[in-house]
C-alpha positions as CSV (number, residue, x, y, z in Angstrom):
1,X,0.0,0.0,0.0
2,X,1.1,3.2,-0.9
3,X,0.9,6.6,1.2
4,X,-1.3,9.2,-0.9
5,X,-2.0,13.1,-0.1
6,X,-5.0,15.5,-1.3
7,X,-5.8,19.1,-1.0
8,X,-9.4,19.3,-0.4
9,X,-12.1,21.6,0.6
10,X,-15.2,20.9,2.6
11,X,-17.2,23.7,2.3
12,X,-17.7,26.3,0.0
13,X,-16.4,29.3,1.4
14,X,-13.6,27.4,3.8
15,X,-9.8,26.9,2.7
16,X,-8.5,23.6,1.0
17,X,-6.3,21.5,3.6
18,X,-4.1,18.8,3.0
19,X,-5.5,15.4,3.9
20,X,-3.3,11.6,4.0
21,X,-4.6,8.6,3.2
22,X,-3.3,4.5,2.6
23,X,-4.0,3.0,-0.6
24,X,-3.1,1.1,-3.5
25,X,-4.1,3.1,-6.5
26,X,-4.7,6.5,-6.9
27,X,-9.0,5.6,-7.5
28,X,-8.7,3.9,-4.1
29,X,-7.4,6.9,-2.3
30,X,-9.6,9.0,-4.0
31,X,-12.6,6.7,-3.2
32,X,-11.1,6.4,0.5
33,X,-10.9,10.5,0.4
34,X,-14.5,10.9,-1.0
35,X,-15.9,8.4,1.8
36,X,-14.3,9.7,4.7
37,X,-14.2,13.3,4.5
38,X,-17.1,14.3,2.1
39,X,-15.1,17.1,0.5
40,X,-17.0,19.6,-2.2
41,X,-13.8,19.1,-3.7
42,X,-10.1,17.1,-4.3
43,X,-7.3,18.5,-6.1
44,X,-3.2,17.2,-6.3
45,X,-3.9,13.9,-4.9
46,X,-0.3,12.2,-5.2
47,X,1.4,9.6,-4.1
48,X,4.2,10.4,-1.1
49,X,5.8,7.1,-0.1
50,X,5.2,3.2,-1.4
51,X,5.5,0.7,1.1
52,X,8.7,-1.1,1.3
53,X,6.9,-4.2,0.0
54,X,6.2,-2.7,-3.8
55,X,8.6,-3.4,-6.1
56,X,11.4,-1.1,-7.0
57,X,12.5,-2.1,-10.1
58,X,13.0,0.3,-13.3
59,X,11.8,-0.9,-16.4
60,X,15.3,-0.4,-17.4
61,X,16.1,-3.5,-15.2
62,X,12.8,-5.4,-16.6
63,X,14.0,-4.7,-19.9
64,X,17.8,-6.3,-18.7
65,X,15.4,-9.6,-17.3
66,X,14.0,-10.1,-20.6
67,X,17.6,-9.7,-22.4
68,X,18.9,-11.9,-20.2
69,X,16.3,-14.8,-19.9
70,X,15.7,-14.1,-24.2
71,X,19.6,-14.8,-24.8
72,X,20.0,-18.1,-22.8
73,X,16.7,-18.8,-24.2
74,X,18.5,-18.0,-27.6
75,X,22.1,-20.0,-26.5
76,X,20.1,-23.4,-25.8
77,X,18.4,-23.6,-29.0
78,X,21.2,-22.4,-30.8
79,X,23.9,-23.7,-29.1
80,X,25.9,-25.3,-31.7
81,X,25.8,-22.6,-34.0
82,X,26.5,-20.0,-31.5
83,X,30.0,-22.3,-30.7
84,X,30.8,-22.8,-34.3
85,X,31.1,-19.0,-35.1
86,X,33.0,-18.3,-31.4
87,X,35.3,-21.4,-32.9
88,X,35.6,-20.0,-36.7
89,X,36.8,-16.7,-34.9
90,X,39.4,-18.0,-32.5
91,X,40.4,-20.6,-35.0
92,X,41.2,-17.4,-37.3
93,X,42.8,-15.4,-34.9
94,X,45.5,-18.2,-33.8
95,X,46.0,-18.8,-37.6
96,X,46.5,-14.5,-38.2
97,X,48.8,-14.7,-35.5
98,X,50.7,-18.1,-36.0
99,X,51.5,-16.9,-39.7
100,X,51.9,-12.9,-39.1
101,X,49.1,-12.4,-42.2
102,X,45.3,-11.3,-41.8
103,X,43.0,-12.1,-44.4
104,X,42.1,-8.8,-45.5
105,X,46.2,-8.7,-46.1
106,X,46.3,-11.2,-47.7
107,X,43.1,-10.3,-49.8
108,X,44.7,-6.6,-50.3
109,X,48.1,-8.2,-52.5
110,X,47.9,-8.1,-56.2
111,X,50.9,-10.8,-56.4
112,X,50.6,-15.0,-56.2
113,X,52.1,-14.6,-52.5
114,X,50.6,-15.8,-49.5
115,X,48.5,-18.4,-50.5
116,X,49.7,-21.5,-48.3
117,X,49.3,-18.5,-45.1
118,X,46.0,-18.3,-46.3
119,X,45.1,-21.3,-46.7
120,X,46.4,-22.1,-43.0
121,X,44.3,-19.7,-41.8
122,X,40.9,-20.8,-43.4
123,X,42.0,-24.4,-42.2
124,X,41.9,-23.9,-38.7
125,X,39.2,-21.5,-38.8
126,X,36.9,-24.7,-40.3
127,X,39.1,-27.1,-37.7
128,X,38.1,-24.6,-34.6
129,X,34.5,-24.2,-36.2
130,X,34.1,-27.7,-36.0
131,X,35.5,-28.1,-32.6
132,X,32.9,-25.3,-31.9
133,X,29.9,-27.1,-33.6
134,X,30.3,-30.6,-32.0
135,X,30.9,-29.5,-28.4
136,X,28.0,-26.7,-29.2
137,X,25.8,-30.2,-30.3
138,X,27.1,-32.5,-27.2
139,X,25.7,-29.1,-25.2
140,X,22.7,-28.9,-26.8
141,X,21.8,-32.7,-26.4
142,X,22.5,-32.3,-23.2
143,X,20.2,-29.8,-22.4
144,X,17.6,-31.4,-24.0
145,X,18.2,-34.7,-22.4
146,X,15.6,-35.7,-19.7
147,X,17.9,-36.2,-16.5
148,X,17.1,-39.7,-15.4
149,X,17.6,-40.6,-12.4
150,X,20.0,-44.5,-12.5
151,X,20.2,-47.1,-9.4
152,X,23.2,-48.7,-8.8
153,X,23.0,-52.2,-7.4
């Protein structure tokens, strides 16, 4: 419940006076205000104070939940994709760096040069990819196994 204030005014030629009432919604404490103290009329009814029970999340945070729960939701079904790209990348970083050539170097040279560094480099990027896709497969089996409880004997 939520602390709520109102300026009314209970007779016509009186002043307004500020009045505090406990509700949950704004219709409430109006309704509450309207019941209790018969005013002629209500104006700036606010809320002052929520209980400590309400929730205090932003919707900035709600919006973080939902990212959250959507990409997990997103890395189970699409788990061995996911780790064959992660796998193409490192695979073609170790190759950039184990043979001192990039691919857009090696893409940038007019001559016949470069071709076996190249071809290293694509090599393990599809060895590192593959890597990626079958552990990102054993994964995704895994978590759409039904856990089964065995007995020993």
């Amino acid at each position: 419940m939520a602390t709520w204030q109102a300026e009314i005014k209970t007779t016509s030629t009186g002043s307004y006076y500020t009045v505090t009432v406990d509700a949950g919604a704004s219709y409430v404490a109006k309704q509450e205000i309207e019941h209790l103290y018969r005013p002629i009329s209500i104006r700036n009814l606010r809320q002052v104070s929520s209980s400590s029970s309400e929730s205090q999340f932003s919707p900035e945070a709600s919006w973080i939940g939902i990212a959250l729960i959507g990409s997990f939701f997103l890395f189970a079904m699409f788990t061995p994709w996911i780790l064959m790209g992660i796998g193409g990348a490192i695979g073609t970083k170790f190759g950039e760096l184990a043979t001192d050539q990039s691919l857009e170097e090696y893409t940038e040279r007019n001559d016949d040069h470069g071709h076996k560094r190249a071809a290293f480099v694509v090599a393990l990027a599809l060895l590192f990819g593959g890597i990626g896709f079958t552990q990102g497969h054993k994964l995704h089996q895994e978590f759409n196994s039904e856990s089964e409880i065995q007995q020993v004997k």
